[in-house]
C-alpha positions in Angstrom: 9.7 -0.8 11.8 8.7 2.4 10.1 8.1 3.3 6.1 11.3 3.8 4.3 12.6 6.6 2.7 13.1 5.5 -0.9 15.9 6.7 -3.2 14.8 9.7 -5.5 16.8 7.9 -8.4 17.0 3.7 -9.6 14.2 1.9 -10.5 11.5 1.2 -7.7 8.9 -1.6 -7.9 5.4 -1.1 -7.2 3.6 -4.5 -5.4 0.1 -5.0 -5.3 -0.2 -7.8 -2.8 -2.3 -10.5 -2.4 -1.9 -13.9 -0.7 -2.0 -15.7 -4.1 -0.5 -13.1 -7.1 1.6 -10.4 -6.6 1.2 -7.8 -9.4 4.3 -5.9 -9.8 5.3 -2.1 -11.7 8.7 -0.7 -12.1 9.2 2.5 -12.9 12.6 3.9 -14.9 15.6 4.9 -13.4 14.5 8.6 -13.4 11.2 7.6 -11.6 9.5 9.3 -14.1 7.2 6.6 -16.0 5.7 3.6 -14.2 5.0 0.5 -16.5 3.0 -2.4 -15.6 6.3 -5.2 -15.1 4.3 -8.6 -14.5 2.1 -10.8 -12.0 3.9 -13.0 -9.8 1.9 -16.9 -8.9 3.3 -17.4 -4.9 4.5 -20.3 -4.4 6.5 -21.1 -1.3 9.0 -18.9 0.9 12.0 -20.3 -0.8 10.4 -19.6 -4.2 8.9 -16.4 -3.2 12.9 -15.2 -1.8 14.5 -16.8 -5.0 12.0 -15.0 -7.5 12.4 -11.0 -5.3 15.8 -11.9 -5.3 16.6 -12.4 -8.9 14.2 -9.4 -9.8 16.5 -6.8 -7.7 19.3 -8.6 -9.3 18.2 -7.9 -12.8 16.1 -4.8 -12.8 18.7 -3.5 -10.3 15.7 -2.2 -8.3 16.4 0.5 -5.3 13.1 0.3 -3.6 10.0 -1.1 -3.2 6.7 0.4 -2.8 4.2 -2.3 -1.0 0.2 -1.4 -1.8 -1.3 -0.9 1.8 -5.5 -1.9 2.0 -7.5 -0.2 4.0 -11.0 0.7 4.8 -12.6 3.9 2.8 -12.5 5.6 6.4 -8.7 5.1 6.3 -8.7 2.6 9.1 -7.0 -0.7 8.3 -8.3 -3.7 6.4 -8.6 -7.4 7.3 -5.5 -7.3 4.5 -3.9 -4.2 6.0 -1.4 -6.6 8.3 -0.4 -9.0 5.6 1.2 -6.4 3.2 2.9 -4.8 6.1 4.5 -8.0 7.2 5.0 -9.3 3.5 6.7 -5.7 3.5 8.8 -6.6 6.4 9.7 -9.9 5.0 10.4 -8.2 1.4 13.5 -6.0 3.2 14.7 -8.6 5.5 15.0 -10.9 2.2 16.5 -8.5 -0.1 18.0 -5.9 1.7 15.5 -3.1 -0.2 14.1 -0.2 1.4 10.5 -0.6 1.6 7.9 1.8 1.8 4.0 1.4 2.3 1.5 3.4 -0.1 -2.4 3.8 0.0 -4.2 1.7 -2.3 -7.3 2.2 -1.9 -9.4 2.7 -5.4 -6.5 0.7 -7.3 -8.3 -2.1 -8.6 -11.5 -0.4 -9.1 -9.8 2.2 -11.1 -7.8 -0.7 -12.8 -11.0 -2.3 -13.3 -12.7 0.4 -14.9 -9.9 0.8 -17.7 -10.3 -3.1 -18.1 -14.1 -2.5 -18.8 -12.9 -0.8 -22.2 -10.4 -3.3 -23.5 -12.0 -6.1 -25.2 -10.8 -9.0 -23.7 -12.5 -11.8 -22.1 -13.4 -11.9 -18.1 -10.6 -14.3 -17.6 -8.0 -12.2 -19.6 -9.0 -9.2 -17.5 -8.4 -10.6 -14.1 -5.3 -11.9 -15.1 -3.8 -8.5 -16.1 -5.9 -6.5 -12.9 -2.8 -6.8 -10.3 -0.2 -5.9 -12.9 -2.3 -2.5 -14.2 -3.0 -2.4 -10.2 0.4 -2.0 -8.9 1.0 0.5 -12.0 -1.6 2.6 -10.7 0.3 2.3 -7.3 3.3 3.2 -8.5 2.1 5.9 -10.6 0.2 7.7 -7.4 3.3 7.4 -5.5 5.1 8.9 -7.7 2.9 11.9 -8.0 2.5 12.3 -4.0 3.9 14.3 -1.9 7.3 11.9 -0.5 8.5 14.4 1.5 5.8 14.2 4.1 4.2 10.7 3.6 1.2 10.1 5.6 1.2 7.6 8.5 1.2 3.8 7.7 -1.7 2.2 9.3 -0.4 -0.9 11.1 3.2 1.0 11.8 2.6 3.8 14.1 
């Protein structure tokens, strides 16, 4: 399986994965402005299909766009294989295109704007995968999608 061509227009959703929460971004149907959408708890594979489901049903989403981790040095992470094959999972369950997107420096950079808002430790690591996955989105969105670089873990 390769990267996906996303639509240019419909709303794409932006996932920062992680084994436990799943911060999710949407952007407009232009794919102009990417908004931090909310922070999904997993629970099991039922739940986890039920919950993507309903969110391409309502937010009529045309793509999604998975965070990929890896190393500084570009090389994949010990995370790098679970987002491609939660990735996998994500199109065989909804039938979305799916394309994988560097995110390397988006929690550190959603940390550092979390370091100005005065809100308790607690409140700021609840809200870190949601403003992750915006950041996500947001450098997708400004990236060159014509010539994507290649996905570590699909070559």
């Amino acid at each position: 399986m390769t990267s996906q061509s996303l639509p240019k227009t419909g709303r794409l959703v932006g996932v920062d994965y992680g084994t436990v929460r799943i911060g999710l971004a949407i952007t407009d149907p232009s794919q102009t402005i990417a908004s931090p959408l909310e922070i999904y708890n997993r629970r099991n594979e039922r739940l986890d299909q039920e919950f993507f489901l309903n969110l391409v049903g309502s937010e009529q989403v045309a793509g999604f766009v998975v965070g990929l981790p890896v190393h500084l040095s570009g090389d994949a992470s010990r995370l790098s294989d679970a987002s491609v094959e939660f990735g996998k999972w994500l199109t065989e369950v909804t039938r979305v295109p799916v394309t994988w997107f560097d995110e390397r420096f988006t929690s550190s950079m959603a940390s550092e704007i979390f370091q100005e808002v005065k809100r308790t430790k607690a409140q700021r690591k609840k809200l870190l995968d949601k403003l992750a996955a915006q950041i996500l989105l947001k450098n997708y969105l400004e990236s060159d999608r014509e010539n994507p670089p290649p996905v570590v873990g699909l070559e």
